[in-house]
N, C-alpha and C positions, 0 to 999 in steps of 0.2 A: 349494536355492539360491534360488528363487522367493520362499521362505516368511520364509528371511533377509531379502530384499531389501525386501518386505513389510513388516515388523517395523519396519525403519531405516525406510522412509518414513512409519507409522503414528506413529514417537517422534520425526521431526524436530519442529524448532517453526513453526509456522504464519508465514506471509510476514508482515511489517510491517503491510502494507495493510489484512489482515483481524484484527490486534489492536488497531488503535488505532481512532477515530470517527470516523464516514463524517463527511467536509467541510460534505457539504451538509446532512446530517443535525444535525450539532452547529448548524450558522447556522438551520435553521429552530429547534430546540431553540431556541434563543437569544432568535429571534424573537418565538415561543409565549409565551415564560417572560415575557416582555414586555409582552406582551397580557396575559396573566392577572395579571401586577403589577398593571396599571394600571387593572383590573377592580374588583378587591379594593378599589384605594386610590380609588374614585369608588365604592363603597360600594353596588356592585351585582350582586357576587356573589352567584351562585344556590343555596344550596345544596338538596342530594336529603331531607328528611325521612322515615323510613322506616316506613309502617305495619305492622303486626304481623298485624290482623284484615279481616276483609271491610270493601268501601265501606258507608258509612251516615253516617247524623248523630251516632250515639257509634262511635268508633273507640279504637284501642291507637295509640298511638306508640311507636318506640324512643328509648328513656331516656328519658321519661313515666311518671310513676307515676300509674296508676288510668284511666278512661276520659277520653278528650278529646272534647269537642264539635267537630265540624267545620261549619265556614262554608265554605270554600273546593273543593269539588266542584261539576262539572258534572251531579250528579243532582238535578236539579230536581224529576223525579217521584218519587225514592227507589225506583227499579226496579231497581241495580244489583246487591242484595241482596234482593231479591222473591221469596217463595218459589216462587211461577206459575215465575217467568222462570226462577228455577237448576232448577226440574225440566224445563222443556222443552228448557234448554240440555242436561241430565244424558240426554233421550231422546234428542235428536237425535245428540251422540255415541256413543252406543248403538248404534244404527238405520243412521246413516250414516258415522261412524267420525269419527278426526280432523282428516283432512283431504284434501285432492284430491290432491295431487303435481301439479297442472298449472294452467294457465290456463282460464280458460273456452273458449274455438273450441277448444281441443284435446280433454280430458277429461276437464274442470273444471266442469260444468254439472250439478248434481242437480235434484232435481225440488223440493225444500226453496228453492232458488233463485229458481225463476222464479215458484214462490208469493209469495216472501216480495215481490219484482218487483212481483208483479201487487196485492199490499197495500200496497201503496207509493204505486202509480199510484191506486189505489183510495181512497186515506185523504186524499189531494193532489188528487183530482180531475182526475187529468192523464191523457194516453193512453197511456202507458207508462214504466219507469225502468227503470234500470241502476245497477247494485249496483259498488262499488269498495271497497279494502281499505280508505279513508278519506277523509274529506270532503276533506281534503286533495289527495287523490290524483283527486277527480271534477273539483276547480278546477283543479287540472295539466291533466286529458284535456279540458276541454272548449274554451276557446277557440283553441285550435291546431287543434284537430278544424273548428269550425264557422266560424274568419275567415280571410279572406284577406289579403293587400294591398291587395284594391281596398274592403275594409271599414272598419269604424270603431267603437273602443271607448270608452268614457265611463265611466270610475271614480272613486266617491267617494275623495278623499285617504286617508278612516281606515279605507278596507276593510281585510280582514284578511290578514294579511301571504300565507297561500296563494292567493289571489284575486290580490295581486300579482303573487306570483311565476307562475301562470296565464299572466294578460296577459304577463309580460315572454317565455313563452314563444310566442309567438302573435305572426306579423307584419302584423297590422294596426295601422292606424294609432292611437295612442293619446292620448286627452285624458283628462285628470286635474281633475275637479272639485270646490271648497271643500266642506266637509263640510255635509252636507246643504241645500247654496245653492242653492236654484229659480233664480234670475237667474244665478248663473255655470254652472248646467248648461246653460240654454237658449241661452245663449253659445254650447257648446262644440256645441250641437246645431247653432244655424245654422253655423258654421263645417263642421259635419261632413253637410252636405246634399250634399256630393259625392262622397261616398261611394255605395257601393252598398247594405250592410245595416249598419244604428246601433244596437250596444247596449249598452244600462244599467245597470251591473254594480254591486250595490250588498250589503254586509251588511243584510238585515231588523232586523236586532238588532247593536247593535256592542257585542263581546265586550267590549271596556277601557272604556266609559263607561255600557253600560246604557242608552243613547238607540235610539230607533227608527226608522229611515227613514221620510221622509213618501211612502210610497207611493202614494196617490192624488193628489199632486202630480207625482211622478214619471210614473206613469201617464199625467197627464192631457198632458205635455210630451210621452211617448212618440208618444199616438195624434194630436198636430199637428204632430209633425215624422217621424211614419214612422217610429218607432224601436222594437225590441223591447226587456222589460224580464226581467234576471236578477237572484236573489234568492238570498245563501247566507241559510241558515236553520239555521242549527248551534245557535245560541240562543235561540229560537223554537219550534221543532217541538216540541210534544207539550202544551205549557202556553200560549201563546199564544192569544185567538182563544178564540171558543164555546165551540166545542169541540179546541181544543190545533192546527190545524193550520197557525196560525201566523199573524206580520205581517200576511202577501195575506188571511186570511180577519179580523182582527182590524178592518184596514183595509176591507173591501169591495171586493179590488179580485181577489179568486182569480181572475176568467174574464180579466184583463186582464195579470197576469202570464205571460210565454212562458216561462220555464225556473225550474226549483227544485235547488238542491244543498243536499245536508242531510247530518248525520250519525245512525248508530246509535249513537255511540259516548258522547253525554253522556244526554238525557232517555231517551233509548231503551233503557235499560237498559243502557248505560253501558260494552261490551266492545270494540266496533271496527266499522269500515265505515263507509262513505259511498255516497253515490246523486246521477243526478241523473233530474232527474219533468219529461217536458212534452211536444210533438209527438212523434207518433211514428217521423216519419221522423227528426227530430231524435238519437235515442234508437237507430234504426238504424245512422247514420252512424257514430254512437259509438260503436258495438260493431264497428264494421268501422275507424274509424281513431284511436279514442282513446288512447294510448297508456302510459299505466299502467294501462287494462284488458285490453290485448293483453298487458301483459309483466309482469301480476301475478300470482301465485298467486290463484286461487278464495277468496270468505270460506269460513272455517273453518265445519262444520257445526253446533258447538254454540252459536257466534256466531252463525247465522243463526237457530238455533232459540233463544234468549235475546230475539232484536230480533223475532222473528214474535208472539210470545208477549206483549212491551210493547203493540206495537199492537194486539194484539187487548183485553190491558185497555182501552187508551185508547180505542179505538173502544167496548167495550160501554160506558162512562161518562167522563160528562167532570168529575165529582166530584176526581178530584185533584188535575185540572188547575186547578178554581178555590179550592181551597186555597192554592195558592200564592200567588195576588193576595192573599188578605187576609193572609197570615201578610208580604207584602212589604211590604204597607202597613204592619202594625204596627213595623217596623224602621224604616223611615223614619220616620217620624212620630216616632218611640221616641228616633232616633240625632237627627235636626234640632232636636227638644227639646231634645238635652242641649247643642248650639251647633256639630255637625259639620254639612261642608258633604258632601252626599251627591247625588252626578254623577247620571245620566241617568234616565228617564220612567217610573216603576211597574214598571221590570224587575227581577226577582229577583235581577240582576247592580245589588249595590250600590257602587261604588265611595268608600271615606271618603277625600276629597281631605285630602291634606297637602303635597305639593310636593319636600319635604326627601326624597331617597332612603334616607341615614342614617335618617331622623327614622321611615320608613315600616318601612325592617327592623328595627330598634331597637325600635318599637314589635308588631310581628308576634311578635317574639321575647317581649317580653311577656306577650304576649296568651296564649301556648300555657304557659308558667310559671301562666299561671290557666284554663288546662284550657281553651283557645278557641284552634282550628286554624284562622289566616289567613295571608294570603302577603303578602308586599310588594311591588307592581311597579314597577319605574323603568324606564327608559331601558336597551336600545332598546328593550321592548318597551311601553313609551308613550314621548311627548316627554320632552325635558329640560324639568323643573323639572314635571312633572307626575304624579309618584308618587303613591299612593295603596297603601291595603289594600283589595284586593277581597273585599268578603265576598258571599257566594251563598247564597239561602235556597233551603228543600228545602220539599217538599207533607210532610215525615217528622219535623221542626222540631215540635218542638212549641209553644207560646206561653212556658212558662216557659223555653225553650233561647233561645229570643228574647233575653227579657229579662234571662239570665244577660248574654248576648256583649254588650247596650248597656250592663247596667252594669260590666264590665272593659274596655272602650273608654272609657267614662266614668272609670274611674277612671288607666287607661294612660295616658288625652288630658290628665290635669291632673299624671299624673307629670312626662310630658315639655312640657310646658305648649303643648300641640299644643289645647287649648280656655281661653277668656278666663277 
């Protein structure tokens, strides 16, 4: 009788309710489908290109026939693919396996860790760091960690969008200053003398223009109005500076800088992670109330052994690192010759302005049609009407990959009559 009864309820038909589309569901659908119309039709759609092979300067694409030159990575040193680095990554997976299952305070802490920690503080000149699954994730933990309400923050406008969103988690108080303006910081400093601790939150390097903070100007405003100064270094660390360790040392100003956030994840050989380097109680605190270090997974072991491995090249020589200065000078000089206007100060991040969003993917897409991998960015992630193709040179570039990428820019730029 049971079994009958079973059967008739297993073959009824399902209630109305759950055949037809949730309400809400179909209106946000609706909504989406909206947003991404209006994506497309403002000609700033992203799309995923897919590599085939390892990172480097000759790469595979899919639907690509033969090798492509890449401009557009964050491997500045060309460690991502370093044979050093993929074996040490290949030992430490070995040795220490693939990964923790936990957080660091609980049972997430190997001894590969607090090394790689203690070469961190060591390469930076700082009294200790702290290791997170991404630079990203170190600008999240750290001003919520270290401000209060009775505090006061001061950010460059064109920081970079995780630095933002940091501050916006952090309730102290917040001023927002013109990009790289000595007279409108000193503004927001005297304004912020009422505060208790004032600090100066700034990109060393800004990702979207290739310019550099004037940190000994910064500097010299911090130590007359009392204020401490912070530094991401995402674009910076490893090639910057003497010897690679960035902005503060390129400037003179390492003993005057208070905090450093960096990543492993671009010159570093290119896998993942982020830190931040400076007081040590500072670096305490963090570990006791940072919070995507409390509620992250452990970095992965062959990740750490991949990023220990980069900085011991770069610490035994600083030869790669100044390769890249002159292989960035020859692009610029190469690209301004032929009549592009090319953004910010001797940094590897070259931006070729064109303005036109269109005009920039249009042109990207080109570019890869003659074997030369660049991206086109518009809006948001720079202003409206300030598009460009960021091209990024490598220490792995050869001179003639150089001169390949300026002359199908030169010749893209008078397709689309994007040069006179």
């Amino acid at each position: 009788m049971w079994c009958s009864r079973l059967l008739r309820a297993c073959s009824a038909p399902a209630p109305c309710s759950l055949l037809r589309p949730h309400s809400a569901l179909a209106h946000m659908t609706r909504i989406l489908e909206g947003e991404l119309e209006s994506i497309r039709g403002a000609g700033t759609w992203k799309s995923e290109r897919v590599i085939t092979s390892p990172q480097g300067p000759h790469i595979h694409v899919e639907g690509s026939r033969g090798g492509i030159l890449n401009f557009c990575a964050n491997n500045y040193l060309g460690l991502s693919s370093h044979p050093e680095v993929i074996r040490s990554g290949h030992e430490a997976l070995e040795k220490f396996g693939a990964g923790l299952s936990s957080v660091r305070f609980i049972c997430g802490t190997q001894s590969i860790h607090k090394s790689l920690e203690e070469k961190i503080s060591h390469f930076h000149q700082r009294e200790d760091a702290i290791l997170y699954a991404s630079c990203f994730d170190a600008n999240a933990g750290i001003f919520e960690a270290l401000l209060t309400p009775e505090d006061a923050v001061l950010s460059d406008e064109l920081n970079h969008a995780s630095i933002i969103d940091g501050i916006r988690l952090c309730k102290a108080n917040k001023y927002r200053y013109k990009h790289m303006d000595m007279q409108d910081l000193e503004a927001k400093l005297q304004d912020a003398q009422k505060h208790r601790l004032r600090l100066i939150a700034t990109d060393g390097a800004f990702s979207m223009d290739g310019d550099i903070a004037p940190l000994k100007e910064i500097c010299q405003l911090a130590q007359k109005y009392q204020a401490l100064v912070f530094i991401d270094e995402c674009h910076a660390t490893g090639f910057l500076g003497p010897s690679g360790r960035g902005t503060d040392e390129l400037l003179g100003v390492m003993d005057q800088v208070t905090i450093v956030n960096s990543t492993l994840g671009k010159a570093l050989g290119g896998a993942a992670g982020g830190y931040t380097t400076g007081p040590k109680a500072l670096i305490d605190l963090l570990r006791q109330r940072s919070r995507p270090y409390l509620f992250s997974n452990s970095l992965p072991p062959a990740v750490v052994g991949c990023a220990s491995k980069a900085l011991d090249l770069l610490m035994e020589s600083n030869a790669i690192a100044q390769s890249v200065a002159a292989k960035t000078k020859r692009f610029r000089s190469k690209m301004a010759a032929a009549g592009f206007t090319i953004s910010g100060q001797d940094h590897p991040i070259c931006p070729v302005m064109l303005g036109d969003a269109r005009l920039a993917s249009v042109m990207a897409d080109d570019m890869l049609e003659r074997g030369i991998y660049v991206i086109g960015f518009s809006f948001p992630v720079v202003p409206k009407g300030k598009a460009r193709i960021r091209v990024q040179i490598s220490a792995v570039h050869s001179e003639d990959d150089i001169d390949r990428c300026v002359d199908a820019f030169t010749e893209v730029g008078h397709k689309h009559r994007a040069l006179p």
